[in-house]
Every structure is written in structure tokens, then in C-alpha cells.
N, C-alpha and C positions, 0 to 999 in steps of 0.2 A: 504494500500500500504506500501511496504516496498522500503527504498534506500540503499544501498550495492556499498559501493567502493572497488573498485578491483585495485590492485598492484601488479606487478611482474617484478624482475631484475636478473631473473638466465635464464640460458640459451634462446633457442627460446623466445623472451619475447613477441615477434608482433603473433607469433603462440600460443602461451600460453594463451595471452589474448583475442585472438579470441576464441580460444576454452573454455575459463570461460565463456565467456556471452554467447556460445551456450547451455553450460553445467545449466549453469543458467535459463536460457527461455526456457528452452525444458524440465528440471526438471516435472515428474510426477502431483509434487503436485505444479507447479509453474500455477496459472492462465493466464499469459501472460506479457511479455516484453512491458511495458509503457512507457519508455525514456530512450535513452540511450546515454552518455556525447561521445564528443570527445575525442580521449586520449591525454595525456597529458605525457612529457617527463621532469620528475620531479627529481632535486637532492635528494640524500639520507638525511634522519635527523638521527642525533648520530655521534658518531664519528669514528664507525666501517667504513674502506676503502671499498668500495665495489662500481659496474655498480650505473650508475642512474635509476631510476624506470619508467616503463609505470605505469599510474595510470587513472583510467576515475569512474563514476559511473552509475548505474541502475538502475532503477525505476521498480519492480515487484510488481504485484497480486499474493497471495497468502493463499492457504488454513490453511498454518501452523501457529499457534501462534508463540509470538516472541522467546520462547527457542528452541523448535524446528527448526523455522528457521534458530538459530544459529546454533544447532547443524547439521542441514542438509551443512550447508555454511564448517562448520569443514570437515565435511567427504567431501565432496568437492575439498578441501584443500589438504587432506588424499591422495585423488585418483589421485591429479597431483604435488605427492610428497611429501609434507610438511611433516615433524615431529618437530611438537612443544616443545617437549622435550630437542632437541639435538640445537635447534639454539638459539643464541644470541638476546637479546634484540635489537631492529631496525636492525638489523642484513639482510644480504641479504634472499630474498624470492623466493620461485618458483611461488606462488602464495599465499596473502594476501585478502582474504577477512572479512571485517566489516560491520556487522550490522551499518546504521550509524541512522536511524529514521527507526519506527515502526509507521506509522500515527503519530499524535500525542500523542501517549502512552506514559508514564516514568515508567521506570522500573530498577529495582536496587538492585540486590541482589546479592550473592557472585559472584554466575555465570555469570551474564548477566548486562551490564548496555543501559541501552537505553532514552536517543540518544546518544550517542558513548561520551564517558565522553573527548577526547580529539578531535572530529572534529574543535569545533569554533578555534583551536589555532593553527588547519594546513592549511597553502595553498595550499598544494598537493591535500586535500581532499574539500576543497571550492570552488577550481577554476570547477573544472568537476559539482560540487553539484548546483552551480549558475545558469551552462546552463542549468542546468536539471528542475530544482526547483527554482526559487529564488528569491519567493515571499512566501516560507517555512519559515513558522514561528519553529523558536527553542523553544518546551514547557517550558522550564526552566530558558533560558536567555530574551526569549520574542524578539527576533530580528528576521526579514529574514535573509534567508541565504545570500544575497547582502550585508546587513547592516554589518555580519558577515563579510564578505570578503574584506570592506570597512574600518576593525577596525581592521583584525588582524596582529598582531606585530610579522610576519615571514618573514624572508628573503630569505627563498630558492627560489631559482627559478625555475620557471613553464615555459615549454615552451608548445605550441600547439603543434601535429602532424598530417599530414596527412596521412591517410593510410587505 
């Protein structure tokens, strides 16, 4: 299984994000939609002025190994706008997805880090990871993902939404 957190603060964001996790669960090579977070109406981190972010996560089966996966998640990205090249670091998004856990795989090399080398030290990405997962163990820091969310030193706020 893999978890993938999805963020997006540019335009339609409630349409945007529904159409990721269709785009995502319906993918060819995706085995099927396992859990999927509430969203969550999340401040931006950095200090570029920009919307606040939806943000939630999901829980897929799938055929693809974890580069692949990333790369499929990039074109993804690609197809509902993004150009990586042209935007700012935490910078506004049309849509954001991360690899955030590959099972319990670690994986680390130029391209690829797995599990997402900055998840434990966001709450935008713990709060949705918790409902989903969170008794997920982190292969490298050795905590659930609760314990994580219990210990991190972030301030932004998270808000629930309905929708």
C-alpha cells in the first residue's frame, strides 16, 4: 500500500480535489482506493502570501513500484497544471501530490525519498495521515503516526471540513 497526500490552493480547490482522488482511484495501474482522510482546510507554510490549502490523504493499492508511483503522481500533477519548474518553493499549488509511505519501504536516493523526509514535522500532513493510518508505524523514526502528531512542534492550523 501506498499513502499520498494531496494539497491544492489555486483556483476551484473543492473541484480540484475531488477530481485528484478520482484521478487517483481510477488510475489504470491503481489497484483500488483503501482510505480516504477528510479534508482539511490548512494555513500555508513559508512565507510566500498566498489562499490557504485543502489538504486530506489516501491510502492506494498498487501495481507500481515506489519510482514509478512517483512518477505517475508527477504527470498527475502535469495534467491538472502544475509546472514544477516555474513555481516557488511552498509556493501556491494547483495540485500537490506526495509520496508520503510506500509500506514500510525506505528508500532514498537522488530522486525519491520514502517516507516523505518532511511528513513527521507537518500538521497539515498528520492531521488527515492519523484518520487514515494511525497506528502507522514511521520505518525510521519508529513512532505511529499519532505519536507523530502528538510530538510535532507546528503551529499552523488545521481546520476540519465538511464537504
Amino acid at each position: 500500500m501506498a499513502w499520498i497526500a494531496i494539497g491544492t490552493n489555486q483556483g476551484n480547490s473543492k473541484a480540484l480535489y475531488k477530481r485528484a482522488v478520482a484521478n487517483i482511484a481510477n488510475h489504470p495501474r491503481m489497484l483500488g482506493l483503501v482510505a480516504c482522510s477528510s479534508v482539511y482546510r490548512t494555513e500555508p507554510v513559508g512565507m510566500v502570501p498566498q489562499p490557504w490549502f485543502l489538504n486530506g490523504v489516501v491510502v492506494v493499492k498498487t501495481k507500481y513500484g515506489p519510482k514509478s508511483l512517483l512518477k505517475t503522481l508527477h504527470t498527475i500533477e502535469r495534467a491538472f497544471g502544475r509546472n514544477r519548474r516555474q513555481e516557488k518553493r511552498w509556493g501556491p499549488r494547483k495540485l500537490d501530490l506526495d509520496l508520503l509511505f510506500y509500506g514500510q519501504r525506505v528508500v532514498s536516493t537522488k530522486s525519491i525519498k520514502i517516507p516523505h523526509p518532511y511528513l513527521h514535522l507537518r500538521r497539515f500532513v498528520l492531521t488527515p495521515l492519523a484518520e487514515v493510518s494511525p497506528q502507522l508505524i514511521h520505518p525510521i523514526i519508529g513512532k505511529t503516526v499519532d505519536m507523530l502528531l502528538q510530538d510535532v512542534d507546528d503551529a499552523a492550523r488545521v481546520e476540519h471540513l465538511l464537504f
